[in-house]
Backbone bond lengths (Angstrom), bond angles and torsions (degrees), N, CA, C in turn:
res aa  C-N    CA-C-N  psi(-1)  N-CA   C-N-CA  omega(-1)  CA-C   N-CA-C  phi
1 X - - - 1.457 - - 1.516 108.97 -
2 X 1.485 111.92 119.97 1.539 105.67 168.96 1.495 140.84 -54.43
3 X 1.299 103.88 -6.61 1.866 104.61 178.40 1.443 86.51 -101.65
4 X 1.111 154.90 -10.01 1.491 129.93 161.19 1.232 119.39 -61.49
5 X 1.869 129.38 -1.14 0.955 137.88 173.97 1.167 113.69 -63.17
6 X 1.670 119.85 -42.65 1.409 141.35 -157.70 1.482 79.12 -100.50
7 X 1.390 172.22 75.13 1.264 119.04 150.28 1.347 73.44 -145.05
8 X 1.443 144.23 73.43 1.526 156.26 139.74 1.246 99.50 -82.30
9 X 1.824 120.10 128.76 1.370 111.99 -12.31 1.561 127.09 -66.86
10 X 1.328 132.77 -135.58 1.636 102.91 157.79 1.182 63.54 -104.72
11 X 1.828 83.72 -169.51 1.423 118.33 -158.92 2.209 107.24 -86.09
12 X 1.345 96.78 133.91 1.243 85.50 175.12 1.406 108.63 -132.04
13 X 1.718 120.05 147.42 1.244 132.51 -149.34 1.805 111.06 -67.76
14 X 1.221 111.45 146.92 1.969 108.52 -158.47 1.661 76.71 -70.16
15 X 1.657 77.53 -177.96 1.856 99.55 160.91 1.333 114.09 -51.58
16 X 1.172 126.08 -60.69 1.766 134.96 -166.17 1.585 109.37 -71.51
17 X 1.644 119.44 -1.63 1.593 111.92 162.47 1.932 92.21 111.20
18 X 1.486 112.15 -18.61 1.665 101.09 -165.12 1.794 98.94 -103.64
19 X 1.394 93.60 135.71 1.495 119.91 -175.53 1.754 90.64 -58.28
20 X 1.349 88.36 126.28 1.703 110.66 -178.85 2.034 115.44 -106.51
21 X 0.706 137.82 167.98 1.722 131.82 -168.19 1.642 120.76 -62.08
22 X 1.140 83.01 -37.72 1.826 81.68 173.69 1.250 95.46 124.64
23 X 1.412 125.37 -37.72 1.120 129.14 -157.21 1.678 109.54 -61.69
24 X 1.289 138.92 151.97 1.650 119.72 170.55 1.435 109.22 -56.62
25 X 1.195 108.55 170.46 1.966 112.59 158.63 1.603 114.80 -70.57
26 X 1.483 94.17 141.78 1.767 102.24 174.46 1.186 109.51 -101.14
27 X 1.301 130.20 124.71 1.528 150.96 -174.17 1.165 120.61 -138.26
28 X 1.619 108.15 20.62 1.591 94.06 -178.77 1.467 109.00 93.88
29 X 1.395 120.29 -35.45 1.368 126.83 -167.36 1.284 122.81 -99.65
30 X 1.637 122.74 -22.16 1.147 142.47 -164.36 1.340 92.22 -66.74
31 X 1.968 102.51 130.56 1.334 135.13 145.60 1.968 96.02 74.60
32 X 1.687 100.28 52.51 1.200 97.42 162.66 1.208 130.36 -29.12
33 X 1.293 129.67 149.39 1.566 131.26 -178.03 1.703 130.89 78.70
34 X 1.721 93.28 -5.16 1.407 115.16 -150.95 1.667 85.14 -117.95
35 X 1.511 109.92 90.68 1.573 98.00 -177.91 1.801 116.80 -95.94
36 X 1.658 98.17 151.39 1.570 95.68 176.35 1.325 124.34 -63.83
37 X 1.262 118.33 153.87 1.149 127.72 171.17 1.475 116.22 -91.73
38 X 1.227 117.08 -53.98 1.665 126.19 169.85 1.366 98.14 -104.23
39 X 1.312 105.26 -163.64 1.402 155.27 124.58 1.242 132.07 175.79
40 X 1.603 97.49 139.25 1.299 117.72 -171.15 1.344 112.51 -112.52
41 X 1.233 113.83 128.89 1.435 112.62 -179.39 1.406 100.26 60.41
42 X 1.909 98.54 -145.72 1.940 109.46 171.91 1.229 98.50 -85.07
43 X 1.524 128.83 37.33 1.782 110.40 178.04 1.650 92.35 -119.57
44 X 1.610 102.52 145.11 1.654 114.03 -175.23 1.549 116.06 -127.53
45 X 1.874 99.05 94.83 1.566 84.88 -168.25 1.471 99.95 -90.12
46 X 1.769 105.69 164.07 1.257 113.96 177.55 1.710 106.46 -167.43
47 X 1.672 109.55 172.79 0.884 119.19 175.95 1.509 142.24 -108.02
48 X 1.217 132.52 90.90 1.613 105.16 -176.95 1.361 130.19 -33.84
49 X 1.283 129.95 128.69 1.654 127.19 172.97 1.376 114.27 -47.26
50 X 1.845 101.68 -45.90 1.711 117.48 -163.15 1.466 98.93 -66.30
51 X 1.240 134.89 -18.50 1.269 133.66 -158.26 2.104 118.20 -91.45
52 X 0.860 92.79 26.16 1.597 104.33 -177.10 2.077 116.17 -57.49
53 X 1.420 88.79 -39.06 1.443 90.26 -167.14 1.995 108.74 -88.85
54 X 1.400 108.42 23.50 1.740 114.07 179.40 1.837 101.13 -123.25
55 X 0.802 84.01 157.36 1.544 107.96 179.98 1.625 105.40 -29.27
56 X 1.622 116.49 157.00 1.719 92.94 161.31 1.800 118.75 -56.10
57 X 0.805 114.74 -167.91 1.943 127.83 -177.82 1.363 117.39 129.00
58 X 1.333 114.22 164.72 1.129 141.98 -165.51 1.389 127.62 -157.70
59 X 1.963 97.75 140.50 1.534 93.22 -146.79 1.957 96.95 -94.26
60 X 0.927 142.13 -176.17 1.164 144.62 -157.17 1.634 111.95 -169.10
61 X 1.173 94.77 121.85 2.380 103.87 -154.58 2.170 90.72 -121.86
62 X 0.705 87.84 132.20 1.940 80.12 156.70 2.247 90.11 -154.00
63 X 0.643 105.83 105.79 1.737 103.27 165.17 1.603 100.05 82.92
64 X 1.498 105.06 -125.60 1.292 112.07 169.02 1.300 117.52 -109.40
65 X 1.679 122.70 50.20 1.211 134.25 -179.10 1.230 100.41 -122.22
66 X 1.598 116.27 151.04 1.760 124.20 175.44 1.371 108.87 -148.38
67 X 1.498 116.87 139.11 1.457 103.79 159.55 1.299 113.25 -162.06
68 X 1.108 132.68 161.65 1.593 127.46 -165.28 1.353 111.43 -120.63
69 X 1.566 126.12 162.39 1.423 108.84 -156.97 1.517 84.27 -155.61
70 X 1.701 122.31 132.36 1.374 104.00 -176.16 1.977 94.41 -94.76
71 X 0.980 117.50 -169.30 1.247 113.61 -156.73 1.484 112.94 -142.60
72 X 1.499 128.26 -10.38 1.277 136.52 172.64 1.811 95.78 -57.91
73 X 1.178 108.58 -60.76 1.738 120.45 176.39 1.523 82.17 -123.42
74 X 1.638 113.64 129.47 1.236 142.50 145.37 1.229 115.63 -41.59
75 X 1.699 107.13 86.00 1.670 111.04 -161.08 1.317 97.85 -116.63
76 X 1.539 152.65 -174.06 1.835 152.81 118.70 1.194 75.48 -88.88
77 X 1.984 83.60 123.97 1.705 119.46 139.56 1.635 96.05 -80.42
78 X 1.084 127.28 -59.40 1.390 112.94 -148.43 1.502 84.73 -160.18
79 X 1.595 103.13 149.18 1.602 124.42 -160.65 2.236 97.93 -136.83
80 X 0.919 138.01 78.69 1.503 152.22 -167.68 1.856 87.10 -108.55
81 X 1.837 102.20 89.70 1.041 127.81 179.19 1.708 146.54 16.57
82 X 2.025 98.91 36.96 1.747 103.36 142.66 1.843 116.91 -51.70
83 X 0.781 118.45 161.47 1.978 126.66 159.00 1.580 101.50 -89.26
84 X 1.041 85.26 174.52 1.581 88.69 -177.20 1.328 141.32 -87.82
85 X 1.796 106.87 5.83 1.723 136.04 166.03 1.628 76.09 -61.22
86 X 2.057 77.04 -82.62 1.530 85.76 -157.20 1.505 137.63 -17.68
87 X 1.782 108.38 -50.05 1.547 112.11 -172.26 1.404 106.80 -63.29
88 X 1.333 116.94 -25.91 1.829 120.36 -163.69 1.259 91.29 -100.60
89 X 1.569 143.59 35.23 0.803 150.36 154.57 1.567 117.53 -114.66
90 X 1.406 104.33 -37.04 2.000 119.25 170.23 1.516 94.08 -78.41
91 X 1.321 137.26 -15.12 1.408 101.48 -152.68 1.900 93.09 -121.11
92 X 1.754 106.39 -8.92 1.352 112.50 141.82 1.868 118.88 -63.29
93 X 0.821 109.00 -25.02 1.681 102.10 177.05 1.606 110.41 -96.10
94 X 1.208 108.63 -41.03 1.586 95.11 165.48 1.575 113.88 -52.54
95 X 1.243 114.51 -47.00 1.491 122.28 -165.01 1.658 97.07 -54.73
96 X 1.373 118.39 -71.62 1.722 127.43 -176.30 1.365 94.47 -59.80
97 X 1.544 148.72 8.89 1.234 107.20 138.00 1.493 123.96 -152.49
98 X 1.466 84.85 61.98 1.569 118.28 -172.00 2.028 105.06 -62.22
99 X 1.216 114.12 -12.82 1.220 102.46 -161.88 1.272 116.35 -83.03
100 X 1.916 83.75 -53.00 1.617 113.21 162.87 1.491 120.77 -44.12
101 X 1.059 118.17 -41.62 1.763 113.55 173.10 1.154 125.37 -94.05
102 X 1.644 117.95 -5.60 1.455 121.01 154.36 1.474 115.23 -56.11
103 X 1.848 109.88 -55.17 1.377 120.40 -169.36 2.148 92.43 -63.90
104 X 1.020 113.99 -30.61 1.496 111.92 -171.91 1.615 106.22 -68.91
105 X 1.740 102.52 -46.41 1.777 92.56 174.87 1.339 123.36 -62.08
106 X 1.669 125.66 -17.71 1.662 119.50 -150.15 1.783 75.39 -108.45
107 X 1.108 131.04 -15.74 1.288 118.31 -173.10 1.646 103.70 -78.36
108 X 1.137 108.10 -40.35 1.906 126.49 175.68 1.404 112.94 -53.51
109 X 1.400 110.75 -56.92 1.465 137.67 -162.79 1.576 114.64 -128.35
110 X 1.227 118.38 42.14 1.686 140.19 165.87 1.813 84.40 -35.92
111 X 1.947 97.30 119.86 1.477 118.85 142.57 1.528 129.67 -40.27
């Protein structure tokens, strides 16, 4: 299955016993070195460094939720457990400020 690609580490069970995303915890701290670009609200967009040779996009964290959004057209690459308010709610905020993080990727990752 292809989302077991993404789901390092596996998933290990929360405090209260219920299987949580896999994803690490977000504290502000997640993916040292890896700085934000926005944030809106509890959502933290940002960019991988390693990621130069894919389309523009941007990855999108709130808790133990993730999802990536390419950004030429405001598309989901990949959705690592928003619901489906929620995502049409991240992918309304990517969209309103699609411009700003275009000019933020070509500034990162100059052609």
């Amino acid at each position: 299955m292809l989302l077991a690609l993404f789901r390092y580490p596996p998933p290990r069970p929360a405090a209260d016993g219920q299987q949580n995303s896999g994803n690490p915890p977000h504290d502000g701290e997640i993916l040292k070195g890896v700085p934000t670009i926005l944030m809106v609200g509890p959502y933290r967009m940002y960019f991988h460094s390693h990621e130069p040779n894919e389309p523009p996009h941007v990855h999108v964290d709130r808790d133990n939720q993730s999802a990536k959004f390419w950004l030429d057209a405001v598309a989901l690459a990949r959705n690592l457990g928003f619901g489906p308010a929620e995502l049409r709610r991240v992918h309304r905020l990517v969209a309103e400020n699609r411009n700003f993080l275009l000019e933020k990727w070509y500034e990162r990752f100059p052609s």
